[in-house]
C-alpha positions in Angstrom: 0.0 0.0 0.0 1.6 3.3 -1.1 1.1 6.8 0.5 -1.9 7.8 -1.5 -3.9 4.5 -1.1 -3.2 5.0 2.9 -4.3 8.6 2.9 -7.2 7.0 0.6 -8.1 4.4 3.2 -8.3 6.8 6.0 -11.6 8.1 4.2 -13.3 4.9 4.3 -15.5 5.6 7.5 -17.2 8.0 5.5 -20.3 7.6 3.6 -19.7 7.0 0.0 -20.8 10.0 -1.7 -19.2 12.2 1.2 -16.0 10.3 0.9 -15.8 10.7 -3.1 -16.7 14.4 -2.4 -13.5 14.3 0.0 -11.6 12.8 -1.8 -11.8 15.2 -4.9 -11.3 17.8 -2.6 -8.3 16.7 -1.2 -6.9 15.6 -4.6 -8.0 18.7 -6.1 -5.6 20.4 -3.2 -2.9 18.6 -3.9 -3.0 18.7 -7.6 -4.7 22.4 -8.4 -5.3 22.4 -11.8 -7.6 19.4 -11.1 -8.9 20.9 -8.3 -9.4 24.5 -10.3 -11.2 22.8 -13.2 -13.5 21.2 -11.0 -12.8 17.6 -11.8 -15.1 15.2 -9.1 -14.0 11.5 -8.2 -16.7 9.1 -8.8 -15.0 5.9 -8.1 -11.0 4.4 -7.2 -9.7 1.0 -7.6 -6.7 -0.4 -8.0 -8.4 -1.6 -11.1 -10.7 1.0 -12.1 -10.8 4.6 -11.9 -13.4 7.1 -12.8 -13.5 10.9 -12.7 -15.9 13.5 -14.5 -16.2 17.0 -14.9 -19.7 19.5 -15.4 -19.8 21.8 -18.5 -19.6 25.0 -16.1 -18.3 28.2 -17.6 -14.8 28.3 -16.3 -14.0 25.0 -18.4 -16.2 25.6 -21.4 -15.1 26.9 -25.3 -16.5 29.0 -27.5 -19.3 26.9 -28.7 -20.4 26.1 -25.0 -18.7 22.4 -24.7 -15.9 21.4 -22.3 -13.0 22.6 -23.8 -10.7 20.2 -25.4 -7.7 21.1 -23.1 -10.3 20.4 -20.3 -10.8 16.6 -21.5 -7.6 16.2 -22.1 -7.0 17.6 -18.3 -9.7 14.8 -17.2 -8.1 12.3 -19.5 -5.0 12.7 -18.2 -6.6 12.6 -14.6 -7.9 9.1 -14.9 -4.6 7.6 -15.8 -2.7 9.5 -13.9 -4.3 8.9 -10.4 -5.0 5.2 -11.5 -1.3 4.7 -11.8 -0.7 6.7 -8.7 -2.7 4.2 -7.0 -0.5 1.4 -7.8 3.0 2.4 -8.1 5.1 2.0 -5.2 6.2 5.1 -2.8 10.4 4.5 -4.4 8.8 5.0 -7.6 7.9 8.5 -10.0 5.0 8.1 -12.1 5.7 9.7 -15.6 4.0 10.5 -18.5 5.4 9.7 -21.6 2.9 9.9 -24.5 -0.5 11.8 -24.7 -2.5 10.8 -27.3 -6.5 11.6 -27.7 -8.9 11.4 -30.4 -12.1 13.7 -30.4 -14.5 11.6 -32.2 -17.5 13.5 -31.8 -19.0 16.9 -30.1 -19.9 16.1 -26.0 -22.9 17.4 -24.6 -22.9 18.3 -20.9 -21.3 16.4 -18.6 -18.1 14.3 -19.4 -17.2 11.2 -17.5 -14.0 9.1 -18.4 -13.1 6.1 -16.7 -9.5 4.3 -17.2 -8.3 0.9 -16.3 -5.6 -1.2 -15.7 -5.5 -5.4 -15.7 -3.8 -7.1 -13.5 -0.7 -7.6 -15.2 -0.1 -4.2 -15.8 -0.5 -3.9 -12.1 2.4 -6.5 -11.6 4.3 -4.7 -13.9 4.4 -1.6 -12.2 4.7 -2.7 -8.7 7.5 -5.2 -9.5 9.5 -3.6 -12.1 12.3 -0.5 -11.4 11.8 1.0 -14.5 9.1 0.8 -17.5 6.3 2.0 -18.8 2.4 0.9 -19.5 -0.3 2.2 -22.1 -3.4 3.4 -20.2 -6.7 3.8 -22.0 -9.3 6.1 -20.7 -12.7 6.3 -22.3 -14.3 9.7 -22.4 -18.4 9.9 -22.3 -20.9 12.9 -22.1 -23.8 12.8 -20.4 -26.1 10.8 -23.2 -23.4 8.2 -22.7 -21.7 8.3 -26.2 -17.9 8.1 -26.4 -16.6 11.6 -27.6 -12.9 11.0 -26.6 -11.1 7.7 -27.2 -7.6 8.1 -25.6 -4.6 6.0 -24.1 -2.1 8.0 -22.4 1.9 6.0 -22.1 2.8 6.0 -18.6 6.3 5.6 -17.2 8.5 5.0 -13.7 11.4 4.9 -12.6 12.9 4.7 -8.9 13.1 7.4 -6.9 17.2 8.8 -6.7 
């Protein structure tokens, strides 16, 4: 267990929509441009992870959608705090690659969830250095996929 699933676990006497509310307000602290956009954690396993974010104004374009920097930022979210989960406390989580396709306008509402299986798991708790492809599926609020997007994650140990 690594320093962010302990501060993670120490939430668990907390009713679940309370404690995802924490919990995106603690991670939002720690990380402010997550925290400044207004991105809300809906669900954390060391499997699964799943984050959204509301069309309000401060993240919205021209044409009244979430901005694509903003998806990007919730993109990036989900695989970056799914890895976080995992990786040991000697290791730096690093992004390597970003890559996102926009296959459609959103409407409202974006959710995007990322996973990893459990080999990738494995991998990144047992290896010093490497790196894993993370794909994160982006969905607005009718529940169509407007981003498809895999983001290349890499560690190495701590010097």
């Amino acid at each position: 267990m690594n320093k962010l699933t302990k501060t993670l676990k120490q939430l668990d006497f907390l009713p679940e929509g309370i404690k995802m509310k924490t919990i995106s307000f603690v991670l939002g602290n720690t990380v402010k441009y997550v925290g400044t956009s207004g991105v809300n954690f809906e669900k954390i396993t060391p499997t699964e992870l799943v984050v959204s974010l509301p069309n309000k104004s401060k993240v919205r374009n021209h044409i009244g959608q979430i901005h694509a920097a903003a998806t990007t930022l919730l993109a990036e979210t989900a695989t970056g705090i799914i890895v976080g989960v995992n990786i040991p406390d000697n290791k730096i989580p690093l992004m390597k690659t970003l890559k996102v396709d926009f296959i459609r306008r959103s409407k409202g509402k974006q959710t995007a969830v990322s996973t990893l299986s459990e080999e990738q798991i494995n991998l990144i708790q047992t290896t010093d250095k490497g790196e894993t492809l993370v794909p994160v599926k982006v969905t607005d609020e009718t529940g169509q996929e407007v981003v498809k997007a895999e983001m290349l994650w890499a560690w190495i140990l701590k010097k």
